[in-house]
Biotite code that builds the C-alpha atoms (Angstrom):
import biotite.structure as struc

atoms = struc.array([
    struc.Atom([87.186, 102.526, 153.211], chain_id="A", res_id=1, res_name="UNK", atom_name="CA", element="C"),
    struc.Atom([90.709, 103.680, 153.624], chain_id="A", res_id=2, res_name="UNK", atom_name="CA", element="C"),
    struc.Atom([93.523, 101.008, 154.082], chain_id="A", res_id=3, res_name="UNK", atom_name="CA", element="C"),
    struc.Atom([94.761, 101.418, 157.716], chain_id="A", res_id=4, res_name="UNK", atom_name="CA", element="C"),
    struc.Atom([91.445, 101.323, 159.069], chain_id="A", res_id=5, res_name="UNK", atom_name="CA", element="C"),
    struc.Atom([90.719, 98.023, 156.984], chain_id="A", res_id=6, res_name="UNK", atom_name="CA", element="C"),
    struc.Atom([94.260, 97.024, 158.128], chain_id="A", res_id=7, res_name="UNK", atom_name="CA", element="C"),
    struc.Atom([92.643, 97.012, 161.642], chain_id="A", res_id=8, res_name="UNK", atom_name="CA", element="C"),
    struc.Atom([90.041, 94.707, 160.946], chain_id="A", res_id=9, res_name="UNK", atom_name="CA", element="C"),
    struc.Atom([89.603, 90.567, 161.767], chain_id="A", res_id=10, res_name="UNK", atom_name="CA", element="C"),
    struc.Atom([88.987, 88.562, 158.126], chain_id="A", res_id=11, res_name="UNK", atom_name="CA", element="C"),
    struc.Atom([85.566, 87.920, 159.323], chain_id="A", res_id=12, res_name="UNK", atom_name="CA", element="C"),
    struc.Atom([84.985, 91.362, 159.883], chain_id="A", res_id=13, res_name="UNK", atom_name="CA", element="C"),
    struc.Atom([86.383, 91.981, 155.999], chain_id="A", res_id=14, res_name="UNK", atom_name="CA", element="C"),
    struc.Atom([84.633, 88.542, 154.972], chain_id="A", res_id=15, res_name="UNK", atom_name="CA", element="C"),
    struc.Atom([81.409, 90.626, 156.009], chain_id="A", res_id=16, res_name="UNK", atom_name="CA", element="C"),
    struc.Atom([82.269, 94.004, 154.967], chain_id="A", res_id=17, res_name="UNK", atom_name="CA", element="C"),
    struc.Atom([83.031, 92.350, 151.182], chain_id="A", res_id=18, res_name="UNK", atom_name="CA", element="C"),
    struc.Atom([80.014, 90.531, 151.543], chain_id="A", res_id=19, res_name="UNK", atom_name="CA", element="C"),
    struc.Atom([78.469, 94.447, 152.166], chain_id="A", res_id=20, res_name="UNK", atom_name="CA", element="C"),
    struc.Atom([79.984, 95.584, 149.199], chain_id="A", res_id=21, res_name="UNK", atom_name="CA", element="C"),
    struc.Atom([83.230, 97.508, 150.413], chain_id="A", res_id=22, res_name="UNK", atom_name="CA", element="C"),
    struc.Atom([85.222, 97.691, 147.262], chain_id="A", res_id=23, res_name="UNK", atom_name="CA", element="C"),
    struc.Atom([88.596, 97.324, 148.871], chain_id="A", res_id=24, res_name="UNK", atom_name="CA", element="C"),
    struc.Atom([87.768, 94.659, 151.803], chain_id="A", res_id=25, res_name="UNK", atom_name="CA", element="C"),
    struc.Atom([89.060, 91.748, 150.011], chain_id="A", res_id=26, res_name="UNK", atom_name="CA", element="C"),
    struc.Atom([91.597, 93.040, 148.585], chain_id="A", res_id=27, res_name="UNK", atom_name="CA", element="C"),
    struc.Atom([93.162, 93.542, 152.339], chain_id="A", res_id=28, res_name="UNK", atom_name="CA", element="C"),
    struc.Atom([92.290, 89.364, 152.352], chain_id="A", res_id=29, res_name="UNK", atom_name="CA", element="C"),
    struc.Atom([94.183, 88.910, 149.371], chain_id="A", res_id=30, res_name="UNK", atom_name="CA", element="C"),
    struc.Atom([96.749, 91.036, 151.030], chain_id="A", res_id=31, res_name="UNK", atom_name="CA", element="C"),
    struc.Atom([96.664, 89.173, 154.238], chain_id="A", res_id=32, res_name="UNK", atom_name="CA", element="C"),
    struc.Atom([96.545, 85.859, 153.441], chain_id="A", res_id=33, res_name="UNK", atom_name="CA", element="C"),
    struc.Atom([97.979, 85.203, 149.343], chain_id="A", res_id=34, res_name="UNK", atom_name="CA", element="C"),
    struc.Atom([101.662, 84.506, 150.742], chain_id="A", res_id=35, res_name="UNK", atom_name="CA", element="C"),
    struc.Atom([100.612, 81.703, 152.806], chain_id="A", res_id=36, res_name="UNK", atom_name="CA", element="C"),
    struc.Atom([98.019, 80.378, 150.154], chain_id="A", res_id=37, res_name="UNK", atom_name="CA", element="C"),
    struc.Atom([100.702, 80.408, 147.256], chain_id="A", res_id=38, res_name="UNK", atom_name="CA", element="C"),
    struc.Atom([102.920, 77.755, 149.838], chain_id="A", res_id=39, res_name="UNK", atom_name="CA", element="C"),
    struc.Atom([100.201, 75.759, 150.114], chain_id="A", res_id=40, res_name="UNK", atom_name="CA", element="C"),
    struc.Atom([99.294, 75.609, 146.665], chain_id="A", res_id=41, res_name="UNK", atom_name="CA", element="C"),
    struc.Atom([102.980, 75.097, 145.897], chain_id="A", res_id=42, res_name="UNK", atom_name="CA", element="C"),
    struc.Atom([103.440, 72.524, 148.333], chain_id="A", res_id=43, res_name="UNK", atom_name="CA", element="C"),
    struc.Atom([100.342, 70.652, 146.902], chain_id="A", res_id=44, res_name="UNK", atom_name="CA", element="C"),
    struc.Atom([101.104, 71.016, 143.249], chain_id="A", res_id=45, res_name="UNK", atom_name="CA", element="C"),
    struc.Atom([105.048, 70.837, 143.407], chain_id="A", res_id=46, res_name="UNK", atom_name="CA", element="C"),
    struc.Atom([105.063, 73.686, 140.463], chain_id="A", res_id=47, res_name="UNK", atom_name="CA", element="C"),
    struc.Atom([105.404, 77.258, 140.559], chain_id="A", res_id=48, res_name="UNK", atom_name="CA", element="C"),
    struc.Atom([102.667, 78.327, 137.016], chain_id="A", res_id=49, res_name="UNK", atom_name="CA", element="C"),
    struc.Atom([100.650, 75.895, 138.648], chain_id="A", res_id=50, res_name="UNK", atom_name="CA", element="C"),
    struc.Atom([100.254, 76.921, 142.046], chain_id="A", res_id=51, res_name="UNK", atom_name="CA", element="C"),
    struc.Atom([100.160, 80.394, 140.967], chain_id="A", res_id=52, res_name="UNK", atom_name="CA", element="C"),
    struc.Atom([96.826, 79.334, 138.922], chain_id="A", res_id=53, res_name="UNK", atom_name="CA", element="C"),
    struc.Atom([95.574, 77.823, 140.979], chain_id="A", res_id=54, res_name="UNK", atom_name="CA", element="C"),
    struc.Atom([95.833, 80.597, 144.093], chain_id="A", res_id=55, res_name="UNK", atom_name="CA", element="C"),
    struc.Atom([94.397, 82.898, 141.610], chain_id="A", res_id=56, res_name="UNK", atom_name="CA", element="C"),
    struc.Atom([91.738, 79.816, 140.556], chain_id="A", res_id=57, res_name="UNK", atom_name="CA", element="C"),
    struc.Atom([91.051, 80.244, 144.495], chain_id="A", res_id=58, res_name="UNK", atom_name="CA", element="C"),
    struc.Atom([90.624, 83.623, 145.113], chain_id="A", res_id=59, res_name="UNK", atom_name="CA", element="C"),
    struc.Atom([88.455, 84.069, 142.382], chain_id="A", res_id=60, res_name="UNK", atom_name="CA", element="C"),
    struc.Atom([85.905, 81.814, 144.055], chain_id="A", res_id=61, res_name="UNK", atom_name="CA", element="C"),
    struc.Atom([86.673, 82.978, 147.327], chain_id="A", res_id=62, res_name="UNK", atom_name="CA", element="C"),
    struc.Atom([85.476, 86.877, 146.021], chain_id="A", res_id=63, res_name="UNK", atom_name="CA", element="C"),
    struc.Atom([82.397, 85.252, 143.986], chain_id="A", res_id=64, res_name="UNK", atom_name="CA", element="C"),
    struc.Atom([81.290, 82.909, 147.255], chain_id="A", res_id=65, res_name="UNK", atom_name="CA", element="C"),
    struc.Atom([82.130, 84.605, 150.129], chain_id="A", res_id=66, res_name="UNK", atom_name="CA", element="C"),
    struc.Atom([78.576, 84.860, 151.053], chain_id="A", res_id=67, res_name="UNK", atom_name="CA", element="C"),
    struc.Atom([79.117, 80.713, 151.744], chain_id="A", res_id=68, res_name="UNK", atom_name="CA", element="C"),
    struc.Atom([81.361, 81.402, 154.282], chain_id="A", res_id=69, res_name="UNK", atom_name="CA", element="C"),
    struc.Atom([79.337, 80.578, 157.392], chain_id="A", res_id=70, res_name="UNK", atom_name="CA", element="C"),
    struc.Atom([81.819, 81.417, 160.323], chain_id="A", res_id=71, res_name="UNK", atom_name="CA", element="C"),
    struc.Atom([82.396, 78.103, 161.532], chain_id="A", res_id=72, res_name="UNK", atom_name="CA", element="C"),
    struc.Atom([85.990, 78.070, 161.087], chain_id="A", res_id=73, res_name="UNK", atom_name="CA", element="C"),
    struc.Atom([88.290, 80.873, 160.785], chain_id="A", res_id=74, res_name="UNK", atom_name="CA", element="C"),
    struc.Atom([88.506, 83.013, 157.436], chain_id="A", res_id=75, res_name="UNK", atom_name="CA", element="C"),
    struc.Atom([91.856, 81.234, 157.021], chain_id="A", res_id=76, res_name="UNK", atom_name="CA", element="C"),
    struc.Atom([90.730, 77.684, 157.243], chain_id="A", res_id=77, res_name="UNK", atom_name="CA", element="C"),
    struc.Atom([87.829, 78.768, 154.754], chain_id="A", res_id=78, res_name="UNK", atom_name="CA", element="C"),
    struc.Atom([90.596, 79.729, 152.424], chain_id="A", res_id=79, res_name="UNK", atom_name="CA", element="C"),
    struc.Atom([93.237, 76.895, 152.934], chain_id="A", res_id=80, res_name="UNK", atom_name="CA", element="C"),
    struc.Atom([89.844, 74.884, 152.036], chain_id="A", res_id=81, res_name="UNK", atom_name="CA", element="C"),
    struc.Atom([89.503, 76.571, 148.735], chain_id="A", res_id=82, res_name="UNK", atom_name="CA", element="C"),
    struc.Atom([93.198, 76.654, 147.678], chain_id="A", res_id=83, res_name="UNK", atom_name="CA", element="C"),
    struc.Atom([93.739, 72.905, 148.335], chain_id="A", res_id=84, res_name="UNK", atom_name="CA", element="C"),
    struc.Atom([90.380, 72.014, 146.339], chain_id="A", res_id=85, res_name="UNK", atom_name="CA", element="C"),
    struc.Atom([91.455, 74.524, 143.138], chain_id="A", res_id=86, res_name="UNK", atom_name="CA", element="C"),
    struc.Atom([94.701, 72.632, 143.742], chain_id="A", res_id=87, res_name="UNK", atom_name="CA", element="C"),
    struc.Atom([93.138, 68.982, 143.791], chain_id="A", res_id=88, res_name="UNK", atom_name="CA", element="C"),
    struc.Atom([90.832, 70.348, 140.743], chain_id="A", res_id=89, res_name="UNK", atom_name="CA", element="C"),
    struc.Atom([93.489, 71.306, 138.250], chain_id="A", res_id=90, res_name="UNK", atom_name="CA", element="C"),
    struc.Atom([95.525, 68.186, 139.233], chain_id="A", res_id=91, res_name="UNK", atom_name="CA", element="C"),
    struc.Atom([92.857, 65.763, 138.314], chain_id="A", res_id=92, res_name="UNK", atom_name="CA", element="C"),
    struc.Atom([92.037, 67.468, 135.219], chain_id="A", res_id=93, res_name="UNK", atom_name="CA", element="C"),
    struc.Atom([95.824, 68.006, 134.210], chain_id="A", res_id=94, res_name="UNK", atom_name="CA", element="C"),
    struc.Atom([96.291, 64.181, 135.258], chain_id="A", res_id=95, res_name="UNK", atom_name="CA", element="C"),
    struc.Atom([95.599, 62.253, 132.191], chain_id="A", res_id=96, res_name="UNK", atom_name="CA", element="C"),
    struc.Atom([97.941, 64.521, 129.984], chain_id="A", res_id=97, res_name="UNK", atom_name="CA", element="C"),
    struc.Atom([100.455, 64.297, 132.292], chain_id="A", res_id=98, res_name="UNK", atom_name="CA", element="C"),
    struc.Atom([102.458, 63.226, 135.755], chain_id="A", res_id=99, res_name="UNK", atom_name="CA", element="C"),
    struc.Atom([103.080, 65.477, 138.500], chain_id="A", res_id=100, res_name="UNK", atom_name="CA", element="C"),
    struc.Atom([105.351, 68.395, 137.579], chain_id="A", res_id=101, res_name="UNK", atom_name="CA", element="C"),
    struc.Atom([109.536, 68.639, 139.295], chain_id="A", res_id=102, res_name="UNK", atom_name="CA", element="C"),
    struc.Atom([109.281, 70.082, 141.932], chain_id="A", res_id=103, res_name="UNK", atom_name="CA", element="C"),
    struc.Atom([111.307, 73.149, 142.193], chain_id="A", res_id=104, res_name="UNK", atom_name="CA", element="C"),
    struc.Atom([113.581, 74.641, 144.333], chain_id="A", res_id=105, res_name="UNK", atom_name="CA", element="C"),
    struc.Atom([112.462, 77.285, 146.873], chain_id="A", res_id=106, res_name="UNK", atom_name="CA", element="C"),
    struc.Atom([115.113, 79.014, 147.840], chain_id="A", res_id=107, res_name="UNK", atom_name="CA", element="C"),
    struc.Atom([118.558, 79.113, 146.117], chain_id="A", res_id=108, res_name="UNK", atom_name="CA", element="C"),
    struc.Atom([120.849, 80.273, 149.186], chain_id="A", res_id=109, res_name="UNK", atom_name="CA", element="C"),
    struc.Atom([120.446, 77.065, 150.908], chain_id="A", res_id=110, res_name="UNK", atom_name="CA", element="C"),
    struc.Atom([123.786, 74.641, 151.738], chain_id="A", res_id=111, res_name="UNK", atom_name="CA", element="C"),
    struc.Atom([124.072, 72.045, 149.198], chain_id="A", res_id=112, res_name="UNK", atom_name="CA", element="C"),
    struc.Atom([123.527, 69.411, 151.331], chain_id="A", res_id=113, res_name="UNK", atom_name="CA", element="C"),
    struc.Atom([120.024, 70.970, 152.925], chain_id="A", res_id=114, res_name="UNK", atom_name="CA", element="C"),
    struc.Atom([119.345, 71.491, 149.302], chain_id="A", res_id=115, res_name="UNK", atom_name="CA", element="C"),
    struc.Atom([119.875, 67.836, 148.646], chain_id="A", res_id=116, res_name="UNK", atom_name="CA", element="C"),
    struc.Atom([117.855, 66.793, 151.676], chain_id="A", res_id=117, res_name="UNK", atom_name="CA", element="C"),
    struc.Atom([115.122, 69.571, 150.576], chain_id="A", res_id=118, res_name="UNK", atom_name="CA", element="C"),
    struc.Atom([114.728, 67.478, 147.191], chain_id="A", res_id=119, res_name="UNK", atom_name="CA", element="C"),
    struc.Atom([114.477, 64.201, 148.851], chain_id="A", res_id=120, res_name="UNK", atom_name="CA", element="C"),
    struc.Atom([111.687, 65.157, 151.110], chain_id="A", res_id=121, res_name="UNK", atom_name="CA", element="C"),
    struc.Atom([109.739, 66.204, 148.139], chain_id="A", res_id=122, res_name="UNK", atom_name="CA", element="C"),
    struc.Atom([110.595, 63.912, 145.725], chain_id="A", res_id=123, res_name="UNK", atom_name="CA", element="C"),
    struc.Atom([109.173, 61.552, 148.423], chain_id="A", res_id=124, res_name="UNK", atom_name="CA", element="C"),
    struc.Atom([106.104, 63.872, 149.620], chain_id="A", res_id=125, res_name="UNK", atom_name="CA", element="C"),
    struc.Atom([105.478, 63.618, 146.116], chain_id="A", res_id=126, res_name="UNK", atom_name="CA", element="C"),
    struc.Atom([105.258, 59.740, 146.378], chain_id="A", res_id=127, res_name="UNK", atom_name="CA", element="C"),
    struc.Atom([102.966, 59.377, 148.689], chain_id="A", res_id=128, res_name="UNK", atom_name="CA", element="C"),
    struc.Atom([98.786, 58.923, 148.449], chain_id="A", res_id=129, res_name="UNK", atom_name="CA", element="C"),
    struc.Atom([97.340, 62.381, 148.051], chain_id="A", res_id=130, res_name="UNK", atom_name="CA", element="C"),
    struc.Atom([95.405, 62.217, 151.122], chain_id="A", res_id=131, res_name="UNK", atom_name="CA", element="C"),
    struc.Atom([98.524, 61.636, 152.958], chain_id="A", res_id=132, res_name="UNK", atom_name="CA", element="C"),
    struc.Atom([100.171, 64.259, 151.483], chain_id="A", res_id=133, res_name="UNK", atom_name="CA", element="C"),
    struc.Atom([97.785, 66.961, 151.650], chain_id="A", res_id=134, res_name="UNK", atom_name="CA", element="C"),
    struc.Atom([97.271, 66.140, 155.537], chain_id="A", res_id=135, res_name="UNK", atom_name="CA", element="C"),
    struc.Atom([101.131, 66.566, 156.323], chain_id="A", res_id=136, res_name="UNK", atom_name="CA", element="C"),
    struc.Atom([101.385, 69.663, 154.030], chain_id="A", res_id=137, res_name="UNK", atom_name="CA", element="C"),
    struc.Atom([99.164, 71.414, 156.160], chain_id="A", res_id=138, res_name="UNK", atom_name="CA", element="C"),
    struc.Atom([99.966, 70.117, 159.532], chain_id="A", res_id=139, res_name="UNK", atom_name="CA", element="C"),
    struc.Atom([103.479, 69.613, 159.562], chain_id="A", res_id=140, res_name="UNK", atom_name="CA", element="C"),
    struc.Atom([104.731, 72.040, 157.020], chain_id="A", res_id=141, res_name="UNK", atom_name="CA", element="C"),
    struc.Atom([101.926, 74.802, 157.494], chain_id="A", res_id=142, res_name="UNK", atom_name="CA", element="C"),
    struc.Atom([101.698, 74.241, 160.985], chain_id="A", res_id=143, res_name="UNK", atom_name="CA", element="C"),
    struc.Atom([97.479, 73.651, 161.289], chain_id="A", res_id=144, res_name="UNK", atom_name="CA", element="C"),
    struc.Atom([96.212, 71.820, 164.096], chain_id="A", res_id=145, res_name="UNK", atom_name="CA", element="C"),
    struc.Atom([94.547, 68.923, 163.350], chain_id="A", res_id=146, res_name="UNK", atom_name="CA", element="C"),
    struc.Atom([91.273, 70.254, 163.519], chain_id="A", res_id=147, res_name="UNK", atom_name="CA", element="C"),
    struc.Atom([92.297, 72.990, 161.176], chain_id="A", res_id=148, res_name="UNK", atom_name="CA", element="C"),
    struc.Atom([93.383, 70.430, 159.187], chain_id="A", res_id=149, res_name="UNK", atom_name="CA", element="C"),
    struc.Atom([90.143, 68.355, 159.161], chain_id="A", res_id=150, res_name="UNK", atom_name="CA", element="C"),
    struc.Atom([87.891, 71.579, 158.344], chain_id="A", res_id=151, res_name="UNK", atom_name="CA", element="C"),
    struc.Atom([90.046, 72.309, 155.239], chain_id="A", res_id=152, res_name="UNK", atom_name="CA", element="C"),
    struc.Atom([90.078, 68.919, 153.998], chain_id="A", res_id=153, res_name="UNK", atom_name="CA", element="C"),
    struc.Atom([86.521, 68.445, 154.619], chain_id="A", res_id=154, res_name="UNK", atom_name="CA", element="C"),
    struc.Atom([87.381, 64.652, 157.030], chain_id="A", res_id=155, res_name="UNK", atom_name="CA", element="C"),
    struc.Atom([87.215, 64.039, 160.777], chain_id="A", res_id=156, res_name="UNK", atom_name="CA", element="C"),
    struc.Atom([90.156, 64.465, 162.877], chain_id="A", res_id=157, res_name="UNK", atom_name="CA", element="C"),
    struc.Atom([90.746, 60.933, 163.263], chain_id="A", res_id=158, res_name="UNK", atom_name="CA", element="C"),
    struc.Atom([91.299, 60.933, 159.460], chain_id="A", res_id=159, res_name="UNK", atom_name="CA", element="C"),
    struc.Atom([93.829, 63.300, 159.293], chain_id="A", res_id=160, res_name="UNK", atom_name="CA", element="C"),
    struc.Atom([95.465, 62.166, 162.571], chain_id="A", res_id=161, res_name="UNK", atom_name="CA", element="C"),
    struc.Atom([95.858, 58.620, 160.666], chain_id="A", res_id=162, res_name="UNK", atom_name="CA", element="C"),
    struc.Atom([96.457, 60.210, 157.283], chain_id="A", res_id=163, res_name="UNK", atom_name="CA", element="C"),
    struc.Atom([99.596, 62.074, 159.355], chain_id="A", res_id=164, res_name="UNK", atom_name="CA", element="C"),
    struc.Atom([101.001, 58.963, 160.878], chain_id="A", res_id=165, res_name="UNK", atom_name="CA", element="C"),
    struc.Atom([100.711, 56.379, 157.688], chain_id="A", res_id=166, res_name="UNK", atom_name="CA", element="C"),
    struc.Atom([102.532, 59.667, 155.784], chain_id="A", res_id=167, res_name="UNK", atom_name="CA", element="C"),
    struc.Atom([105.026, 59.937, 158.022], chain_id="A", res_id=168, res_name="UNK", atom_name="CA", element="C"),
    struc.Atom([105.841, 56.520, 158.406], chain_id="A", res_id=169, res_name="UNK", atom_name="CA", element="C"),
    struc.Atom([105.683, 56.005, 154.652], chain_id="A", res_id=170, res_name="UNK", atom_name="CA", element="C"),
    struc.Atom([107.789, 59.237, 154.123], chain_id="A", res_id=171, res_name="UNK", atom_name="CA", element="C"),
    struc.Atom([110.393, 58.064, 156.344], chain_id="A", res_id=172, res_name="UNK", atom_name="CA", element="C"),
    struc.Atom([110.558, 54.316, 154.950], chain_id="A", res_id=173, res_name="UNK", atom_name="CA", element="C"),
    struc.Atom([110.669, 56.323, 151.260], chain_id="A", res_id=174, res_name="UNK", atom_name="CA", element="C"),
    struc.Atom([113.780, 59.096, 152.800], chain_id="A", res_id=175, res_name="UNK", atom_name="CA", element="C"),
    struc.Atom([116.092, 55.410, 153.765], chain_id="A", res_id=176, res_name="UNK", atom_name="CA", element="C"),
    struc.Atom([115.658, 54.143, 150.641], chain_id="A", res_id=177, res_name="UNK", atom_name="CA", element="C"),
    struc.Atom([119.331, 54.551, 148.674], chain_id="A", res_id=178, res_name="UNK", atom_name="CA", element="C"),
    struc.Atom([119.137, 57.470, 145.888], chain_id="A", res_id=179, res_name="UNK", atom_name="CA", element="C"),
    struc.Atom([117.696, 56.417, 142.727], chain_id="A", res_id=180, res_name="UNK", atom_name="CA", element="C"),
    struc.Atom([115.593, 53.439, 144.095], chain_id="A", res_id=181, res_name="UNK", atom_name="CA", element="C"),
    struc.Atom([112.205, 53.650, 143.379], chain_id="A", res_id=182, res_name="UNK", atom_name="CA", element="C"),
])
């Protein structure tokens, strides 16, 4: 199909028309949505390679199962629910043979001092239990509602609403803690 007209479409349309066999309507999903899915993945995993696997890891099974997605929840939730489960896969397995990777800076044109504030948020993120973590990565950094949030990390909205508030509170005990206390 040619490119503006797929351009045009809603990701459940495209979800369908891959599903159909149109060679090229994924690849507008891809084009769509990879941006986004790389920050999550990067805010999960803390590590550039890593995220970058693991979006692909995502995709992947996103193109091989999208005949399992149901339209319950937009295409974008399906996805965010894929990325953070390639992410929460390759962590696990990478665990044993190692800790979490540095995290890395995003952007090098930032003040020093936002830089240094930048690092301490995710040196602490970092530090706190993965279900907190993951539930303020997508809610307060990639701005999902809670319900959003819930359908990508498969809890009720209760759960992530808690998960939120323990994080936060832990995050902000962890950011008035003097440097280099652990």
């Amino acid at each position: 199909m040619d490119q503006p007209l797929l351009a045009g479409r809603d990701d459940r349309d495209l979800v369908r028309m891959h599903v159909e066999g149109d060679p090229d309507a994924f690849g507008e999903l891809f084009r769509r949505h990879r941006d986004r899915m790389w920050a999550v993945a990067l805010r999960t995993t803390g590590n550039r390679e890593l995220a970058a696997d693991c979006v692909q890891d995502a995709f992947i099974s996103a193109f091989r199962r999208a005949e399992s997605y149901r339209g319950d929840a937009a295409v974008t939730t399906w996805l965010h629910r894929i990325v953070v489960n390639a992410c929460l896969d390759r962590l696990r397995r990478d665990k044993p043979t190692r800790e979490l990777p540095e995290l890395e800076l995003a952007d090098k044109h930032d003040a020093h001092a936002a830089v240094d504030v930048r690092l301490d948020v995710r040196e602490a993120l970092a530090r706190l239990p993965e279900g907190q973590r993951l539930a303020l990565v997508l809610v307060d950094m990639h701005g999902l509602s809670v319900a959003e949030a819930a359908a990508v990390l498969g809890v009720a909205e209760g759960t992530v609403k808690s998960r939120c508030s323990r994080g936060r509170e832990a995050l902000a005990a962890l950011l008035r803690e003097p440097s280099g206390q652990p």
